[in-house]
N, C-alpha and C positions, 0 to 999 in steps of 0.2 A: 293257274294264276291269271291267264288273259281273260280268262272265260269269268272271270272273277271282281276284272277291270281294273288288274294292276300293270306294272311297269315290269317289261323284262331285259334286258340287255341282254345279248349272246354275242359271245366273243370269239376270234378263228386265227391262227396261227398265218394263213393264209386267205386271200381275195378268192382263189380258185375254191376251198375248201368250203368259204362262206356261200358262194354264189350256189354250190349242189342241195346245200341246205333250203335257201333260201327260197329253191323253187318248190322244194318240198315242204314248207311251211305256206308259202302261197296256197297249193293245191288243199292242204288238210283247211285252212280254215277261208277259201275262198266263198262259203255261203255266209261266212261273218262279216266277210270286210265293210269296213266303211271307207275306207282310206287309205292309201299303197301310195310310196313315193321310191319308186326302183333305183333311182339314184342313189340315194341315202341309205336302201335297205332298210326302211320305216314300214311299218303295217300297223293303223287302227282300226281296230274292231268295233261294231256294233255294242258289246257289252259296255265298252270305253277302256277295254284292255291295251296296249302297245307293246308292240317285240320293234327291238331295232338292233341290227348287225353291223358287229364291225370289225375288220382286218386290223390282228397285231403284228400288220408290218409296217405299222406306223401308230404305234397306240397314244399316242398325242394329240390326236385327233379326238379322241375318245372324251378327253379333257370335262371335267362339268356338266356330267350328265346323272342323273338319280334312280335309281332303280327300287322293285322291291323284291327285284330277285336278279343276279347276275349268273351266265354260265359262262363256261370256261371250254370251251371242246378241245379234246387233243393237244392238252396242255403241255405235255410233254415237249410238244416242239416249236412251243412259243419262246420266241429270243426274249431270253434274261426277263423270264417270268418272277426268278426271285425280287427284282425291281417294277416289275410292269405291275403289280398285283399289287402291292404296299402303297405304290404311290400312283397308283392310275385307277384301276378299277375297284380298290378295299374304299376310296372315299366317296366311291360310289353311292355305297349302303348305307352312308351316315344318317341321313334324313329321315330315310324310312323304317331303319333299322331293319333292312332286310337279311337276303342269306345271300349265299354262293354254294352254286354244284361246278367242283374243278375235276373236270372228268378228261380220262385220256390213258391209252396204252403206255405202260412205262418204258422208258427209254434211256436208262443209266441212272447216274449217280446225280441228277440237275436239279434246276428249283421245284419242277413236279416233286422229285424224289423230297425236297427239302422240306416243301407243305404237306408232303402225308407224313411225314416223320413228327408234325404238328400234333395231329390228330392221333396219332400209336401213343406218342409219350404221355397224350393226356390233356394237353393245354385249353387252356378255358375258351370256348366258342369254337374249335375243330374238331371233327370226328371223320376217322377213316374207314375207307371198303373196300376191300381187297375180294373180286368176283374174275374166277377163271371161266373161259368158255362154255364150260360145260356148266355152268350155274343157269345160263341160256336155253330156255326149253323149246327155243324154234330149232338150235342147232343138234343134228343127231348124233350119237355117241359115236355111230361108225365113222360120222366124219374127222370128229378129233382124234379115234384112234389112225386116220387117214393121214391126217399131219403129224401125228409123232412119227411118221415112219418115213414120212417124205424130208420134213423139215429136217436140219443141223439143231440138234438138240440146246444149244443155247437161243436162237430162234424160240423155238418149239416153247420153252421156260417164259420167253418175252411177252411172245403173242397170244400166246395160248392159257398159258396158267397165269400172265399177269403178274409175274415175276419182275422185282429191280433188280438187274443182271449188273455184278461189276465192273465184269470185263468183256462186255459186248461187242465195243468195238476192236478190242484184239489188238490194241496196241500196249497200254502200257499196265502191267499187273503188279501183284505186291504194294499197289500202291498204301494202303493203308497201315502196312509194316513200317513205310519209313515217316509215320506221323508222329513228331518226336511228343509235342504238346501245345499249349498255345504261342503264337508268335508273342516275339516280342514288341514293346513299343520304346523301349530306349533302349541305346546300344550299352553295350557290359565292356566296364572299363579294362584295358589289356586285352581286348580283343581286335581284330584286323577286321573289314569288313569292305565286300565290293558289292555292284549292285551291278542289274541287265533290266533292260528297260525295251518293253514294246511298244512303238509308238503309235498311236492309233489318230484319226480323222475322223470326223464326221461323229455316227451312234455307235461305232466300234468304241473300244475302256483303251487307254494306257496305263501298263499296269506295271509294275515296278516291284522288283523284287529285292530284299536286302540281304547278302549271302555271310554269313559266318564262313572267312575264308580256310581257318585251318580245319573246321568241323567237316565242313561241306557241308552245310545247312541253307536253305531257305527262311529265314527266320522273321522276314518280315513280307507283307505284302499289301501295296496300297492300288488300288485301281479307279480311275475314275475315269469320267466322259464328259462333254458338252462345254471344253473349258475352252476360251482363247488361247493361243497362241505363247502369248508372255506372260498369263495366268500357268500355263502349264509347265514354262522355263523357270519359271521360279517357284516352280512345287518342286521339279527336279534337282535347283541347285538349293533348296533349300533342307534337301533328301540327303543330297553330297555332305550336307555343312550340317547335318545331326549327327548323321553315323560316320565322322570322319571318315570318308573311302578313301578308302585306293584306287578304283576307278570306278568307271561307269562305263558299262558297253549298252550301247544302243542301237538300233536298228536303222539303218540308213533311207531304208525306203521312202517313197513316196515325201512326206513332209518330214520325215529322221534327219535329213541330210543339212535341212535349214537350220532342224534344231540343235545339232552337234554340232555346225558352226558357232550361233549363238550363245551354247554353253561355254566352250573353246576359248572365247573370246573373255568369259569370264574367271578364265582359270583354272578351270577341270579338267583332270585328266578324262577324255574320253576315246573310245574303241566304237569304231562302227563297225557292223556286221550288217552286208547286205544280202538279203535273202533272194534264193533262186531257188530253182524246182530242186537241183543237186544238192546245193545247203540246207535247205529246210530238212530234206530228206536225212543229210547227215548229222545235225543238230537232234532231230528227232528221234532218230535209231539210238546216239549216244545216249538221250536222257532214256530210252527204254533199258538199253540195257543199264543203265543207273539203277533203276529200279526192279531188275531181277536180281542184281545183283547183291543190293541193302546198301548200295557206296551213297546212296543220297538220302537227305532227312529235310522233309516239309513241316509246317505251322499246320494243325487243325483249323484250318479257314477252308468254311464247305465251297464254297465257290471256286476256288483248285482244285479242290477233291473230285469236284461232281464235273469238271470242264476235262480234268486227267479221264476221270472214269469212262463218260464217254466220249474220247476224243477215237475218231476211225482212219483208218489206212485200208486203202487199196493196193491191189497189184496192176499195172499199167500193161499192155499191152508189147511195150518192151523191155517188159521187166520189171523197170523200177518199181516202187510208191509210189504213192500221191497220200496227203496228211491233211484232215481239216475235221472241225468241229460238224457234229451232226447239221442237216438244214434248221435253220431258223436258232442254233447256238454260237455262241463263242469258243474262243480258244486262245483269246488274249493272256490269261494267267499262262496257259500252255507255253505258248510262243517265248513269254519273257521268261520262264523258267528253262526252256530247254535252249534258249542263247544263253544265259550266265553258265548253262553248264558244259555247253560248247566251249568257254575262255576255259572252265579247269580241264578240261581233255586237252586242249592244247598245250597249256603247263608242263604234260607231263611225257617227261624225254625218255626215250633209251637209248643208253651208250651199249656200245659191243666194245668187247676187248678181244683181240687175239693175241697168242704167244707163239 
């Protein structure tokens, strides 16, 4: 298409991932160029063609620009591609009515996973492709059968055959047994209901969960981002004062602590839970084994599903875990689901009796 003297955008999860490319497209059409601004990651060509690169670790930058062909590299590990793509780079193509190539090694259950599910079902303007290494005729058969035998065979499924792996990261399975069906959006009269709330800053979501207390369900889930302060206090007590709660446990961190004030002040009953490396750790294990177990039930809302599926845990050096969403995702729905499920493990007592 450059050669052709159209517009390209190419898009990178990362500045480091963009900048390998970038010198590697310098070299391929450095008898074409007319025009290089290394700053910008801009190249015009002699034809009158343009490629310009840019990092989605701030894709707001990206903002108002027009292409007639957009890529997506290693989309898998773009943060909250399912928003970055709808509202940043899809109004891209309007003009020209161009395409998009969203290419990228699969990586769990994420927004990658959400737009090729696009394209399998069928939907008008997607179409998917699913090519294992070996479809590759520079790579030699010996070497694949080399990695099946080196790699940990859920690996080997990822990287190799291009596989969406559920349970990748090896923390929490089952998960799609406890999808009761859609959340709801009004609460069901005679029913109890409390809520747990992650509070997030900055481009991280707040994301709030609304629990069916005698069920132990999840049954609702709102997330949002970019709001003020007392735009956000009043989506929370306005969350309180639909689903009559009984409480609201929130997370005290960072700006939690203002806000639990603030709420308090209005009359809510609220629960702070402040998270450390020991608490996150024991909130997390609790909701894992929630869901080996079937004691817990989520709303089909993909964006849980695909933050559950691949959210990872390590082993530390002295043992412990460590728990966090893969690089360049979230794990906000995470977090607020596995605080409210931390309150019902507390709930629940044991008496001993002796005679």
């Amino acid at each position: 298409m450059l050669l052709a003297g159209q517009r390209v955008g190419a898009f990178f999860p990362t500045y480091k991932m963009l900048s390998e490319t970038w010198r590697e497209f310098l070299n391929v059409f450095r008898p074409l160029q007319r025009a290089k601004n290394e700053t910008e990651n801009r190249l015009e060509l002699i034809t009158g063609g343009l490629l310009e690169m840019w990092s989605l670790e701030n894709p707001d930058t990206a903002r108002g620009r027009k292409y007639d062909r957009v890529i997506i590299d290693e989309a898998a590990q773009v943060k909250a591609l399912e928003e970055v793509w709808p509202m940043i780079i899809r109004p891209m193509l309007a003009d020209t009515r161009g395409d998009a190539f969203i290419k990228s090694t699969p990586r769990g259950r994420n927004g990658f996973w959400q737009l090729f599910q696009r394209g399998v079902s069928g939907e008008p303007g997607y179409k998917s492709f699913q090519y294992p290494t070996s479809a590759n005729p520079y790579i030699h058969p010996e070497e694949i059968e080399a990695m099946r035998r080196e790699m940990p065979e859920i690996t080997f499924r990822q990287e190799v055959l291009a596989e969406f792996i559920d349970d990748l990261g090896g923390v929490f399975r089952r998960v799609r047994e406890a999808v009761f069906g859609v959340q709801l959006t009004d609460p069901v009269e005679g029913r109890q209901y409390s809520a747990s709330v992650d509070v997030a800053s900055s481009v991280d979501y707040t994301v709030v969960a609304i629990w069916d207390d005698a069920e132990r369900k999840a049954v609702h889930i709102d997330r949002f981002n970019r709001v003020d302060y007392n735009v956000l206090e009043d989506r929370l007590f306005a969350a309180y004062q639909r689903w009559n709660l009984r409480a609201m446990t929130i997370e005290a961190n960072s700006i939690g602590q203002a806000v639990i004030d603030h709420l308090r002040g209005r009359g809510m009953n609220i629960i702070p839970f402040t998270t450390t490396a020991a608490s996150k750790q024991a909130i997390i294990q609790g909701l894992q084994a929630a869901f080996e177990n079937g004691e817990i039930g989520i709303p089909d809302d993909q964006v849980l599903i695909g933050e559950l599926l691949s959210f990872e845990g390590k082993r530390n050096a002295s043992g412990s875990f460590s728990y966090s969403a893969p690089s360049g995702q979230h794990d906000d729905t995470v977090m607020s689901l596995a605080i409210g499920w931390g309150q019902f493990a507390k709930s629940r007592r044991v008496v001993l009796f002796t005679a």
